[in-house]
N, CA, C and O atoms as a GROMACS GRO file, in nm:
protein
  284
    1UNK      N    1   2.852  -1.079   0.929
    1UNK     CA    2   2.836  -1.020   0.798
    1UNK      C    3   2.839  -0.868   0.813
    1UNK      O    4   2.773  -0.802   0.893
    2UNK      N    5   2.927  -0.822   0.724
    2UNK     CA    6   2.924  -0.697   0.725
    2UNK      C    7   2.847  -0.603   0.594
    2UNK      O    8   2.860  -0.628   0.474
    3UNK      N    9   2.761  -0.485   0.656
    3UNK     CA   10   2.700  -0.416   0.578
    3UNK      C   11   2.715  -0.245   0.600
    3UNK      O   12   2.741  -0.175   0.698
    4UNK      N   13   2.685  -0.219   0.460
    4UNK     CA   14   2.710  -0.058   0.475
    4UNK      C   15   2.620  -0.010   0.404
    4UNK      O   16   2.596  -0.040   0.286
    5UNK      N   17   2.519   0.126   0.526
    5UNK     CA   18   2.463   0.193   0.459
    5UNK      C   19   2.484   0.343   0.417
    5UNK      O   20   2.513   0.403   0.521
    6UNK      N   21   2.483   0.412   0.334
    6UNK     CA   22   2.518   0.571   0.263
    6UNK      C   23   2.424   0.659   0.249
    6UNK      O   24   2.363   0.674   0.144
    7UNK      N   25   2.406   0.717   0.341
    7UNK     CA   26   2.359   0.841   0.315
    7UNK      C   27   2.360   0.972   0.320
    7UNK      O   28   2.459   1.021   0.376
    8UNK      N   29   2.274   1.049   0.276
    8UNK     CA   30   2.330   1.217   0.271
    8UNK      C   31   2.290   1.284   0.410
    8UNK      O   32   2.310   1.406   0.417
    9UNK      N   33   2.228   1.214   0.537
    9UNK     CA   34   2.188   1.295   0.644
    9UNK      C   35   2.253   1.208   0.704
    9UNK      O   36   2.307   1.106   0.662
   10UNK      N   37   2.243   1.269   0.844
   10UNK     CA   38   2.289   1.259   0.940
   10UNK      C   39   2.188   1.142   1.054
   10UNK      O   40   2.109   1.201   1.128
   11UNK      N   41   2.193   1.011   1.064
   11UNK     CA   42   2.070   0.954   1.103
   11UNK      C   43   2.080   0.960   1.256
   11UNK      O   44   2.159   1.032   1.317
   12UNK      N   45   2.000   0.883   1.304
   12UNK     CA   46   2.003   0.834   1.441
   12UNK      C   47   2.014   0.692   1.454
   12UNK      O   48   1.929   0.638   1.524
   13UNK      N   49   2.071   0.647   1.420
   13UNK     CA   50   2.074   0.477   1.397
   13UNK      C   51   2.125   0.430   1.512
   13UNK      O   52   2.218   0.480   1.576
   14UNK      N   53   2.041   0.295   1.550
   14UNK     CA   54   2.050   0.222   1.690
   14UNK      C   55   2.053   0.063   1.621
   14UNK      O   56   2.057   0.020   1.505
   15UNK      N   57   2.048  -0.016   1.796
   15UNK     CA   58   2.044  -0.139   1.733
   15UNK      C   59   1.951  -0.228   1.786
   15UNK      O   60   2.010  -0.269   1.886
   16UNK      N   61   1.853  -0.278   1.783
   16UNK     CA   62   1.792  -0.387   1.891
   16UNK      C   63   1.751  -0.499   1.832
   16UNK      O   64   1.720  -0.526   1.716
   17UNK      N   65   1.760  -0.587   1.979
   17UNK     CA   66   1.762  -0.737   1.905
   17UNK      C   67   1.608  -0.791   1.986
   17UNK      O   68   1.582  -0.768   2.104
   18UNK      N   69   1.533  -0.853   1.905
   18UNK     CA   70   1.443  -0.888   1.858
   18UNK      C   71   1.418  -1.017   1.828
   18UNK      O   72   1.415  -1.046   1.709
   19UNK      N   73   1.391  -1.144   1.948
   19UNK     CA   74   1.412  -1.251   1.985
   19UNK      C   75   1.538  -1.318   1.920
   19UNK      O   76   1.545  -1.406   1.835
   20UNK      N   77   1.613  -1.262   1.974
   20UNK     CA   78   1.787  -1.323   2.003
   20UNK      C   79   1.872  -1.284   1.856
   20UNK      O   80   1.983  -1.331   1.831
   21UNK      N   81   1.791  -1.180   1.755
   21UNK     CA   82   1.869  -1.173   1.630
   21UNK      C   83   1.848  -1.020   1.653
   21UNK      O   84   1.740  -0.967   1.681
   22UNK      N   85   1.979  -0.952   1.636
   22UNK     CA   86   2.024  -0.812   1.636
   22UNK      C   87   2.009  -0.743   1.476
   22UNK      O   88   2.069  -0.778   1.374
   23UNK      N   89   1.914  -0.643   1.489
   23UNK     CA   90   1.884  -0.562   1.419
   23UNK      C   91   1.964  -0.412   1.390
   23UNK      O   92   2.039  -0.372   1.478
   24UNK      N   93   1.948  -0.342   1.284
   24UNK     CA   94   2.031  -0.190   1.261
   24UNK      C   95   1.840  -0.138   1.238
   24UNK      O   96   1.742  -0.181   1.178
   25UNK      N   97   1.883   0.002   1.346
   25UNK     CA   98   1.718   0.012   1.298
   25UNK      C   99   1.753   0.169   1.294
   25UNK      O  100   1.820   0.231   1.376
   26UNK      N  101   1.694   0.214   1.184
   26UNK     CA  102   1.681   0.372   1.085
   26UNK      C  103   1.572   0.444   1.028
   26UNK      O  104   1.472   0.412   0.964
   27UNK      N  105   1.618   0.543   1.065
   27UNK     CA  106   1.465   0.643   1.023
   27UNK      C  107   1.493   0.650   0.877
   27UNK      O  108   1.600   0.688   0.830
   28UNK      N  109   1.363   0.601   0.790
   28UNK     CA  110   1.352   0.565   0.678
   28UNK      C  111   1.248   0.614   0.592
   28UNK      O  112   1.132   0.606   0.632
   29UNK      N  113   1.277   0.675   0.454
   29UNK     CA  114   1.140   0.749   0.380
   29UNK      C  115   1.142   0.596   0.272
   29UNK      O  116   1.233   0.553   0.201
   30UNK      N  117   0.993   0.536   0.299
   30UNK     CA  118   1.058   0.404   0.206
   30UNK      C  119   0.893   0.468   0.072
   30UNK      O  120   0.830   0.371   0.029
   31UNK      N  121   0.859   0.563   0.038
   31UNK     CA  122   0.774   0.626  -0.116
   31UNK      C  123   0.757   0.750  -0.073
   31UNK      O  124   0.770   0.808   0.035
   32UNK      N  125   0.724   0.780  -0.182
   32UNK     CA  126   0.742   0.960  -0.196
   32UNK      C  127   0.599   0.922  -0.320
   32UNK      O  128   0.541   0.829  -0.376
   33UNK      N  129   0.601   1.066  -0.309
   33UNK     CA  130   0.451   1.075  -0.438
   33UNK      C  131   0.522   1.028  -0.549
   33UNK      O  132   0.639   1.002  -0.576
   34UNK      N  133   0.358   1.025  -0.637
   34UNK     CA  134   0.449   0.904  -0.765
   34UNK      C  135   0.336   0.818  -0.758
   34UNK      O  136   0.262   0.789  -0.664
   35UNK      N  137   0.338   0.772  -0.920
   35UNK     CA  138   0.266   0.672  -0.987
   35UNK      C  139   0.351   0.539  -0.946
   35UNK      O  140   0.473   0.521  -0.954
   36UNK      N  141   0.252   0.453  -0.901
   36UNK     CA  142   0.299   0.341  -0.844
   36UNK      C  143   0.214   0.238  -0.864
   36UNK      O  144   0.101   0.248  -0.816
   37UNK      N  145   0.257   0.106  -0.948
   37UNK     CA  146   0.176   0.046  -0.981
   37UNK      C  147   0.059   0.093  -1.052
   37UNK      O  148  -0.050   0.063  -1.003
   38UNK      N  149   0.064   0.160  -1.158
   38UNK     CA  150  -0.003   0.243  -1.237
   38UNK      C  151  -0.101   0.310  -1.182
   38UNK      O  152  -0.177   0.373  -1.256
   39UNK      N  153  -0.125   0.311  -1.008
   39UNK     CA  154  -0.200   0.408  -0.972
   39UNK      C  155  -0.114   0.553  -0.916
   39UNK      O  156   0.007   0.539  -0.897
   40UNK      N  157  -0.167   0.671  -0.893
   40UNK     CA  158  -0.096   0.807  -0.823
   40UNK      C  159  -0.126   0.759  -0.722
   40UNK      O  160  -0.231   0.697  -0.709
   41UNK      N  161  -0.021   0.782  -0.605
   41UNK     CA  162   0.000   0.751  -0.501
   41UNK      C  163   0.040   0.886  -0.468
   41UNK      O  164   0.148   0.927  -0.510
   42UNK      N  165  -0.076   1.002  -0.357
   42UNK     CA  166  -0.047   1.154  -0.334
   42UNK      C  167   0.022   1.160  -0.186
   42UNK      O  168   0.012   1.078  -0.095
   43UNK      N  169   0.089   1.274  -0.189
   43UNK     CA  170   0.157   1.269  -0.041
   43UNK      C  171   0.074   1.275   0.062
   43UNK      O  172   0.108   1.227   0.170
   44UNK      N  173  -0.025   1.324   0.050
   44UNK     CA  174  -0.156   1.291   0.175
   44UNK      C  175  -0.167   1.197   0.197
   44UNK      O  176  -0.174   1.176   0.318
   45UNK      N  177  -0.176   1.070   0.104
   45UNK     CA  178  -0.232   0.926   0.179
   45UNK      C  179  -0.084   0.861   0.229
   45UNK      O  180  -0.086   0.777   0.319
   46UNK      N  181   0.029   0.896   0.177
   46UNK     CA  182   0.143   0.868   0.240
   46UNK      C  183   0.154   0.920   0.386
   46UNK      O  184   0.176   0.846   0.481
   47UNK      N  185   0.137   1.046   0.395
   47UNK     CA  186   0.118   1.103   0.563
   47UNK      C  187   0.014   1.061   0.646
   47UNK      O  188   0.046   1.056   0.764
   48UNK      N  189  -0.115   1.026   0.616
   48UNK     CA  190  -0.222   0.884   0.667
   48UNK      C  191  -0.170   0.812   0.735
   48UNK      O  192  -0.165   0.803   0.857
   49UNK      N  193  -0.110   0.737   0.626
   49UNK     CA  194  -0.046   0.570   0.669
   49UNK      C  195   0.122   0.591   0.716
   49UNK      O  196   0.185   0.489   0.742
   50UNK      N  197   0.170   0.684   0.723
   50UNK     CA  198   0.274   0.641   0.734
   50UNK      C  199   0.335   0.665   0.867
   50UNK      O  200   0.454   0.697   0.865
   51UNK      N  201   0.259   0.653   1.014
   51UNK     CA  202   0.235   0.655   1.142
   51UNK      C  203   0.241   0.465   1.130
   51UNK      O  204   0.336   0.409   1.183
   52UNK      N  205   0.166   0.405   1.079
   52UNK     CA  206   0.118   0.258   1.059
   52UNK      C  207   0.250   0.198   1.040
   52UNK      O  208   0.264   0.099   1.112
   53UNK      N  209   0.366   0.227   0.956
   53UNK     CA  210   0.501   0.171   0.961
   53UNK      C  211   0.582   0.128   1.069
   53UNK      O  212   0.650   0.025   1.066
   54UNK      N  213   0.573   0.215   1.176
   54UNK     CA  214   0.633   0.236   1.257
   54UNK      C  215   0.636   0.077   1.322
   54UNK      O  216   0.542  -0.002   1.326
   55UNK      N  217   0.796   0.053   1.377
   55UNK     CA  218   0.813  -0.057   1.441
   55UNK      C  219   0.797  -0.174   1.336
   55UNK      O  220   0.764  -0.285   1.378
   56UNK      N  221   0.814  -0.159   1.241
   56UNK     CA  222   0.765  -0.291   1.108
   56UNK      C  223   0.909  -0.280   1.071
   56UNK      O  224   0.980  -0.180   1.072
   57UNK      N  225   0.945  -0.427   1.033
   57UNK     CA  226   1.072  -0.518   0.985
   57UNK      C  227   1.042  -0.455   0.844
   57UNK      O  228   0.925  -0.453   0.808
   58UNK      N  229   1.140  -0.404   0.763
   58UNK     CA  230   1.192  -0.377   0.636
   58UNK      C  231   1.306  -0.460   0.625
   58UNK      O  232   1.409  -0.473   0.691
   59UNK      N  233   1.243  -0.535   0.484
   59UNK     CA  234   1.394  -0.604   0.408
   59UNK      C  235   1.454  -0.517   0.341
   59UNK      O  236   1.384  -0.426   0.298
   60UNK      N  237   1.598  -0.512   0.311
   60UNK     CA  238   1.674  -0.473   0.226
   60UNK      C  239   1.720  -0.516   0.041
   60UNK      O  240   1.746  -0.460  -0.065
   61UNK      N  241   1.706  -0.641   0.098
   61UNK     CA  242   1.742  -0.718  -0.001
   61UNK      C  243   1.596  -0.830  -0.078
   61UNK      O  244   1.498  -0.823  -0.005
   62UNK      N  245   1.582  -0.885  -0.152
   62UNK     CA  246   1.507  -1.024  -0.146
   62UNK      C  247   1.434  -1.025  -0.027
   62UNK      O  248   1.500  -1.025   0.076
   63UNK      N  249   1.254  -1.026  -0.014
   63UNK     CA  250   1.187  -1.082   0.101
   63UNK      C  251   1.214  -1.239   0.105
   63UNK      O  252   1.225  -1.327   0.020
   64UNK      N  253   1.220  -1.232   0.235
   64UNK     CA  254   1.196  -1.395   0.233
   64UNK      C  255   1.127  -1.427   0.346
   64UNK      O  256   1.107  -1.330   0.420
   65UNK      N  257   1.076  -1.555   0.392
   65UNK     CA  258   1.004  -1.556   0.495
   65UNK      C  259   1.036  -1.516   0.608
   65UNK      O  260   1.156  -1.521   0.630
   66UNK      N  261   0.946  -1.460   0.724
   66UNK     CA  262   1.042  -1.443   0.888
   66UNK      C  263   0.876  -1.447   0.934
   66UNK      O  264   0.766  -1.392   0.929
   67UNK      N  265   0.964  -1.570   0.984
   67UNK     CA  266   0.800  -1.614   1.103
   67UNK      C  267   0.670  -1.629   1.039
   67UNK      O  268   0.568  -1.572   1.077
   68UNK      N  269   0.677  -1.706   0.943
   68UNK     CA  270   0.523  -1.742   0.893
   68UNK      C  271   0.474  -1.608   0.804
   68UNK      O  272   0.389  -1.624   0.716
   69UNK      N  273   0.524  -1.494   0.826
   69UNK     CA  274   0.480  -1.383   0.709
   69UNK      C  275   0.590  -1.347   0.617
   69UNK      O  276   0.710  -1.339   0.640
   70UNK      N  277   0.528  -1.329   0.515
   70UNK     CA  278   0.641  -1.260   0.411
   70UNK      C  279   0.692  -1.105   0.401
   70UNK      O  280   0.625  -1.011   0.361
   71UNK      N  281   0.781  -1.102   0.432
   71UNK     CA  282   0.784  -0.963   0.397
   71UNK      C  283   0.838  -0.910   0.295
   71UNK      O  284   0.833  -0.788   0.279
   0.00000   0.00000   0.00000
């Protein structure tokens, strides 16, 4: 299956596979400040947590199950 991603920088994109299924893995801003879910969500608690992402499966499309968790 072929996929294409677009963007305006310049990434570092690699690939690793991750019990026998090959991954595209990218440095990713996935929220920015902003009302979210009718609460403010400030860029401080985004810079907190957002060490905690790191190495975590992002769907693109539809979550669906992978390995007993949803993502």
């Amino acid at each position: 299956m072929n996929r294409q991603m677009r963007t305006n920088e310049r990434l570092n994109l690699r690939h690793e596979t991750i019990d026998g299924t090959r991954y595209l893995v990218a440095p990713v801003v996935l929220v920015r400040e902003q009302v979210l879910n009718g609460e403010f969500l400030p860029a401080e608690e985004i810079e907190k947590s957002a060490p905690g992402w790191n190495d975590r499966t992002v769907v693109v499309h539809h979550p669906k199950q992978i390995r007993r968790i949803f993502a």
